[in-house]
C-alpha positions as CSV (number, residue, x, y, z in Angstrom):
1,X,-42.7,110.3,-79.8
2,X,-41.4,109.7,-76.4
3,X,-39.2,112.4,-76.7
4,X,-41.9,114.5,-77.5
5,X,-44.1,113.8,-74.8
6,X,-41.9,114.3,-71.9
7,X,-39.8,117.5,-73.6
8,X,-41.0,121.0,-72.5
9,X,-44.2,122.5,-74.9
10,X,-42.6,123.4,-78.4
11,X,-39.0,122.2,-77.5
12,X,-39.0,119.4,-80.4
13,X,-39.5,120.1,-83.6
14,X,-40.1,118.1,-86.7
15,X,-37.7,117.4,-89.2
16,X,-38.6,119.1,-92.0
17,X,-40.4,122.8,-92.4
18,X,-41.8,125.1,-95.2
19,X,-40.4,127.9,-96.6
20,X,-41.5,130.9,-98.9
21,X,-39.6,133.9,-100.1
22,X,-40.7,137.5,-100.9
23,X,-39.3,140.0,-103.3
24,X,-39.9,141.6,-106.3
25,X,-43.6,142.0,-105.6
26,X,-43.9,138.0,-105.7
27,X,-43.9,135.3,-103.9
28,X,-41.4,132.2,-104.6
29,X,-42.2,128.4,-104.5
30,X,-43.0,126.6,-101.5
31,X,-40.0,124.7,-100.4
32,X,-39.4,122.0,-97.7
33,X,-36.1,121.7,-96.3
34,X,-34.8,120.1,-93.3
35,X,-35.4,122.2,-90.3
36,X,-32.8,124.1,-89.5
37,X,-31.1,127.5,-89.8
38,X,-31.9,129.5,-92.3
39,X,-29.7,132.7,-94.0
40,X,-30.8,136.3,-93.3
41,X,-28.8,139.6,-94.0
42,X,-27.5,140.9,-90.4
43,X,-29.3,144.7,-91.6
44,X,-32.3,142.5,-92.1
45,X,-35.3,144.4,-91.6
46,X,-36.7,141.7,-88.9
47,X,-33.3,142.4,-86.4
48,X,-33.3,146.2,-86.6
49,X,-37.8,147.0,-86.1
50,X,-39.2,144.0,-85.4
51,X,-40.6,143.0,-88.3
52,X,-42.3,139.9,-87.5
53,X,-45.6,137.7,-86.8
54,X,-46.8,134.2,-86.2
55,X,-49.2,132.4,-85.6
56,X,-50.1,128.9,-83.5
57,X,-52.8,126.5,-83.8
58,X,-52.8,122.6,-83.7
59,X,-53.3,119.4,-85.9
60,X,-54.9,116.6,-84.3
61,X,-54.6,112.4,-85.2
62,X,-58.2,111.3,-84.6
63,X,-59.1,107.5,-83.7
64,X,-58.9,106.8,-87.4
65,X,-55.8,108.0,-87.7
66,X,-57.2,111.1,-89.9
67,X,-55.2,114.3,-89.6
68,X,-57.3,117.5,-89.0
69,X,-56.2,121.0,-88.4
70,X,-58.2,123.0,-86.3
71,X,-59.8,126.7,-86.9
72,X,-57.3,126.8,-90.2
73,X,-58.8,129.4,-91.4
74,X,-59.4,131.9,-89.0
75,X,-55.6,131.1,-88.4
76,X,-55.0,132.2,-91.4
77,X,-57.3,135.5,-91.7
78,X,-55.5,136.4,-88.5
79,X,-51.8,136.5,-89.7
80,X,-52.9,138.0,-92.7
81,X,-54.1,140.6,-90.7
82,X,-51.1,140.8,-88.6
83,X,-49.2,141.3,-91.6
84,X,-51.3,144.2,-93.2
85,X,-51.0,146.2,-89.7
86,X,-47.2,145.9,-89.6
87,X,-46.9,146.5,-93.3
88,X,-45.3,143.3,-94.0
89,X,-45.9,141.8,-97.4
90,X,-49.4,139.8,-97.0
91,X,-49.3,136.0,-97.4
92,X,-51.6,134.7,-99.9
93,X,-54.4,132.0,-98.4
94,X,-53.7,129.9,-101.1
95,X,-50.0,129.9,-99.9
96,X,-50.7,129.5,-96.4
97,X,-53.1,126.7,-96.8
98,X,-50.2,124.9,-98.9
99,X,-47.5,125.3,-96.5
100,X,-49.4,124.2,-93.4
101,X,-51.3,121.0,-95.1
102,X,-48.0,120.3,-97.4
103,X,-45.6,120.0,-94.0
104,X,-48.2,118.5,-91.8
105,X,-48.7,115.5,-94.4
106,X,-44.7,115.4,-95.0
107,X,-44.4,115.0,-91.3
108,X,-47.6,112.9,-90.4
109,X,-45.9,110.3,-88.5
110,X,-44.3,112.9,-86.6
111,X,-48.4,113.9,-85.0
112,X,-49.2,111.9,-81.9
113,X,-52.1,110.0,-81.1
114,X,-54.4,112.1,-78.7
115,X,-54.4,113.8,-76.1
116,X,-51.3,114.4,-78.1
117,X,-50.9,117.0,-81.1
118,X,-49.0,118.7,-84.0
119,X,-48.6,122.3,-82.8
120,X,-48.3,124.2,-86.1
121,X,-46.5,127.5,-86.2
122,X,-46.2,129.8,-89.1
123,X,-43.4,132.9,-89.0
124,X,-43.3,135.9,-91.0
125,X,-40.0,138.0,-91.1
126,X,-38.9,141.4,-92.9
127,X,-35.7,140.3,-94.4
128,X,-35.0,143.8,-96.3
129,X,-31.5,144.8,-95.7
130,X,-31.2,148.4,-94.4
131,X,-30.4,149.8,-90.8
132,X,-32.0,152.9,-92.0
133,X,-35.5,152.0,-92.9
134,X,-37.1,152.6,-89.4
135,X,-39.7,154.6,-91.3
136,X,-40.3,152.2,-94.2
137,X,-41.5,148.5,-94.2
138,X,-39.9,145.5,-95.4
139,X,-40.1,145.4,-99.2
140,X,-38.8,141.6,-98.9
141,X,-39.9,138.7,-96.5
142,X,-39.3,135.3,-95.2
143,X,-42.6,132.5,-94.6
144,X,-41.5,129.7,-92.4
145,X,-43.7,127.3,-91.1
146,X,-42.3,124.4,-88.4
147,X,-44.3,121.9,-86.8
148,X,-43.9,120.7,-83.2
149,X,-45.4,117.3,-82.0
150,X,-46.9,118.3,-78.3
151,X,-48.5,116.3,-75.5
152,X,-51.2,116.9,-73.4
153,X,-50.4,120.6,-71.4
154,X,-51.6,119.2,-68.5
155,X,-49.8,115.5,-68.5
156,X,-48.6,116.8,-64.9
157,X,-52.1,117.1,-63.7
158,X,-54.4,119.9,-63.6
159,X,-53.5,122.5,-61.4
160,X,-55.4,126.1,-60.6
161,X,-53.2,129.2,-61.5
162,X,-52.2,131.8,-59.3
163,X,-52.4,135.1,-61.0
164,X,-51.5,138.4,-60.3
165,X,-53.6,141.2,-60.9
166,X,-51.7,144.2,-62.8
167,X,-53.5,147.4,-62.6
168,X,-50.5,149.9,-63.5
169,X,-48.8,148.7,-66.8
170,X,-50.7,147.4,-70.2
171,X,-48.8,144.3,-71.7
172,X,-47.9,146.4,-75.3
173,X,-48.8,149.0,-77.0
174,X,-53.0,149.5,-76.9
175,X,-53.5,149.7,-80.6
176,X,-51.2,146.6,-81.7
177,X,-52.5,144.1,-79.1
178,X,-54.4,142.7,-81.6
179,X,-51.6,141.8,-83.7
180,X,-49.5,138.5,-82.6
181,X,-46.2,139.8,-82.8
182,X,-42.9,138.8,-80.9
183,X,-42.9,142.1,-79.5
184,X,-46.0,141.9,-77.4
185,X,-44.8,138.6,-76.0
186,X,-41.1,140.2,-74.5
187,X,-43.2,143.2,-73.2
188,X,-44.7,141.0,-71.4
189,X,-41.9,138.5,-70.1
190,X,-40.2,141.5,-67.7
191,X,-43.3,141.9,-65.3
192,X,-44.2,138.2,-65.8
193,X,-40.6,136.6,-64.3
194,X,-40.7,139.8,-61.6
195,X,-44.2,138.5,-60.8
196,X,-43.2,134.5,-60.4
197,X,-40.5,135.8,-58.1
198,X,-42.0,137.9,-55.7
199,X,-45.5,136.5,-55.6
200,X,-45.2,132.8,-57.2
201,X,-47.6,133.3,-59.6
202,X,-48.0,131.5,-63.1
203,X,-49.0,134.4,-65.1
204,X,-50.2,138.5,-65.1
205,X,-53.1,139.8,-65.2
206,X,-53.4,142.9,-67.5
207,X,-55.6,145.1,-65.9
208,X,-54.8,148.8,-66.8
209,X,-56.8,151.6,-64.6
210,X,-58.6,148.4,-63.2
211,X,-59.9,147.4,-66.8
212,X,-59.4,144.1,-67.2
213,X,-57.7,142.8,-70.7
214,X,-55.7,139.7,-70.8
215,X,-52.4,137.9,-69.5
216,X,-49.1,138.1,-71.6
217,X,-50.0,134.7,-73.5
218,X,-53.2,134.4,-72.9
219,X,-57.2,135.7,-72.9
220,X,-59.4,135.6,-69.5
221,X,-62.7,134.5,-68.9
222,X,-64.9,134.4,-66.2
223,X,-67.0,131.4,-66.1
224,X,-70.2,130.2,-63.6
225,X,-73.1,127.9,-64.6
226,X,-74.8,128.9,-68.1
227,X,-72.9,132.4,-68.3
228,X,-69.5,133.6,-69.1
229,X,-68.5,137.2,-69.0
230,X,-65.1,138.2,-70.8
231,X,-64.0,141.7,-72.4
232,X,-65.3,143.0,-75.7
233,X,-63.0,142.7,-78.4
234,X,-61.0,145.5,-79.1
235,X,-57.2,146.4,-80.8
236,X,-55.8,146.4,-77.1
237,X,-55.5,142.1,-77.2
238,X,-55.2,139.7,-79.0
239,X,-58.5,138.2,-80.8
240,X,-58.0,134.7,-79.1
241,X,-59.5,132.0,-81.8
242,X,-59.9,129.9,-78.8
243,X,-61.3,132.4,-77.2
244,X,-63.6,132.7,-79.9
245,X,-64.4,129.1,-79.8
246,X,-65.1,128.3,-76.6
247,X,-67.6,131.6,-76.7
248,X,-69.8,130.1,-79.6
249,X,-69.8,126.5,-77.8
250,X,-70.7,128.5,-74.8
251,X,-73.9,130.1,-76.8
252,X,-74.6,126.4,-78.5
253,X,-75.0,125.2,-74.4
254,X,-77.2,127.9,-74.4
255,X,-75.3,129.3,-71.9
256,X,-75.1,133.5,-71.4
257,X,-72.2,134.8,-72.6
258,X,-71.4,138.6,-72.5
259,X,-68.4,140.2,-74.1
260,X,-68.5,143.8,-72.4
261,X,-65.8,146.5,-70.1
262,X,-65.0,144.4,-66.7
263,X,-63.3,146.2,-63.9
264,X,-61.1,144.3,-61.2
265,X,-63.7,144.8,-58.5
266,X,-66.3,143.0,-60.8
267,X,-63.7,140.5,-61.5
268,X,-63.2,140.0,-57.6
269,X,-66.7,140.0,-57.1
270,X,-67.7,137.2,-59.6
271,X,-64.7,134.7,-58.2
272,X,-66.4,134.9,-54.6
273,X,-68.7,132.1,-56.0
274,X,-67.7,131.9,-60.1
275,X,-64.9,131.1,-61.7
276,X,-62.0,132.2,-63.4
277,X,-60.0,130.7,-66.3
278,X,-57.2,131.3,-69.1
279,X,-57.8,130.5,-72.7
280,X,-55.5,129.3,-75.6
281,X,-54.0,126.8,-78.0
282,X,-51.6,125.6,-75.5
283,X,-54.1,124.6,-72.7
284,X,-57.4,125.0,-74.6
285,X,-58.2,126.4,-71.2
286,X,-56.3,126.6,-67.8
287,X,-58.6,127.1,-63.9
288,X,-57.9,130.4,-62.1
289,X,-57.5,129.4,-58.3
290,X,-56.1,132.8,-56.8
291,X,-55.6,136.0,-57.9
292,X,-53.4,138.1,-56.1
293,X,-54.0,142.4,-55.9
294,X,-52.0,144.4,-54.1
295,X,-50.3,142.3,-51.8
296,X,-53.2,140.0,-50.7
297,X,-55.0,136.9,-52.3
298,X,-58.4,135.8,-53.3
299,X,-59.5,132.7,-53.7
300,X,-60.9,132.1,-56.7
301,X,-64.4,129.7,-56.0
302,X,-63.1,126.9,-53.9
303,X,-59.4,127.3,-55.4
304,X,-60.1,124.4,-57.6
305,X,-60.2,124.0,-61.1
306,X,-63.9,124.6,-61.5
307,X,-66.8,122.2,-62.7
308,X,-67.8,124.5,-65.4
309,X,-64.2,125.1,-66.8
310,X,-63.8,121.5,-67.1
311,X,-67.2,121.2,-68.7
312,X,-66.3,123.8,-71.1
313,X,-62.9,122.4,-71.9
314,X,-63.9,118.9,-72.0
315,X,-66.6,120.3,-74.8
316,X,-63.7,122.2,-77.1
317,X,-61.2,119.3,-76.9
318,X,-64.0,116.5,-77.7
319,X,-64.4,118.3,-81.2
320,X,-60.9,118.7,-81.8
321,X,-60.1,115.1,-81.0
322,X,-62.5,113.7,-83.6
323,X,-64.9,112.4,-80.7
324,X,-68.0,115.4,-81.1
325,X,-69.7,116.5,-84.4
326,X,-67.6,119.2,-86.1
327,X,-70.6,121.3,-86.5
328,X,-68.9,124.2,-86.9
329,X,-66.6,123.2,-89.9
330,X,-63.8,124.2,-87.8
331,X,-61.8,121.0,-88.9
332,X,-59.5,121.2,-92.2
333,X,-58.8,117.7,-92.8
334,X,-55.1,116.4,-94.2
335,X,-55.3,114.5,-97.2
């Protein structure tokens, strides 16, 4: 577990995975092998069109030393849907539920205690062999799902994120930005590295014809006491199930929250005074303390994390550590 703790997010794996098979029309057996390489046809499907989704969420080790998975699933619903928009042969919940519950109890000693975790993450590849099927989905597919013990993201301290504000480029194609795809994520990685060198930033901003969407790995929120505004949901990024959370804590705080079109100058209007924030599985969800727009920089509040982030946070991480009510029945537990 030491390892673990001090190795970079995602970097370690655990020793065993789960694997599926498509073809036929069927799906095989689960399996659970030792993690490692597996076989695929160099024509695979997967290599030549991109062929692929996955998914993320985490498992948590409560005080008890119960296992629970959280948001399982709307984990689930959401590679499911992945897979129907990139035609790729659609998991089964029933088959998803038993890979993810069936690794994460054959490597329960590998979850840490908190503010540690078992970052779960399925795969789904098109493993049909032919160079000539751009126009024709995978008929075949592999499931994987590995497991990753993590440590806290912010074991280093938290730290407010300097982000740049992109108002030319989109991070991938407007109607699959909904789907989590490997695809999106290398569209992204181009303008992301050209960013940290010129401007030192942590992450983009997506902001196409000043409309604010979303960085390359994560969704944005603006946040000031009792209201957070975000962007409506739409197929141009990804449906965030953090995101999604933190909203309907939000609205149990009583707390405003709108989901609606915001433009950069209403962005840089709110942070005068608000606050700015990232939200995901990694972080749960990460302080804005500068955004940077054409050259110059705005401080974001007081350039600090802010209080209401943290409250917010502090309010997500409470019920996924087994410390809050679950009143949601977001945890799955592992028997």
């Amino acid at each position: 577990m030491t390892q673990a703790r001090n190795a970079p997010f995602g970097s370690v794996l655990a020793p065993t995975m789960a694997v599926a098979d498509f073809g036929a029309g069927v799906w095989s057996q689960v399996d659970y092998p030792d993690t490692g390489p597996v076989s695929i046809h160099p024509a695979a499907h997967v290599l030549h069109y991109g062929s692929e989704c996955f998914e993320g969420f985490k498992a948590y080790r409560h005080a008890d030393g119960s296992l629970h998975v959280f948001r399982l699933d709307r984990h689930i619903e959401r590679m499911r849907q992945s897979a129907r928009l990139l035609l790729l042969p659609e998991p089964p919940v029933t088959l998803l539920t038993e890979m993810v519950l069936g690794l994460i109890d054959r490597v329960r000693h590998e979850v840490p205690e908190a503010p540690g975790a078992l970052y779960v993450r399925p795969l789904l590849i098109g493993t049909m062999a032919n160079i000539g099927a751009a126009a024709v989905p995978s008929s075949e597919a592999k499931l994987i799902v590995l497991a990753s013990p993590v440590w806290d993201y912010f074991a280093g301290g938290v730290k407010p994120l300097r982000i740049l504000v992109e108002e030319q480029g989109q991070r991938c194609a407007a109607h699959l930005g909904m789907v989590k795809t490997g695809g999106n994520y290398a569209a992204a990685m181009g303008p992301t590295l050209a960013a940290r060198q010129q401007y030192a930033v942590d992450q983009v901003l997506f902001c196409p014809g000043g409309d604010v969407q979303e960085t390359g790995a994560a969704n944005f929120l603006l946040i000031r006491e009792g209201e957070v505004l975000t962007r409506h949901l739409d197929t141009s990024f990804l449906h965030g199930v953090t995101r999604d959370s933190l909203l309907m804590l939000a609205r149990d705080m009583r707390w405003q929250v709108r989901e609606q079109h915001v433009t950069v100058q209403e962005m840089l209007d709110w942070v005068r005074d608000g606050e700015a924030a990232l939200s995901g599985t990694a972080a749960v969800l990460a302080g804005v303390g500068t955004l940077i727009r054409q050259g110059v920089e705005h401080q974001v509040g007081d350039g600090q994390v802010g209080p209401q982030t943290r409250k917010l946070r502090a309010a997500l991480v409470a019920i996924q550590q087994g410390l809050q009510d679950d009143t949601h029945g977001w945890l799955t537990p592992v028997s």
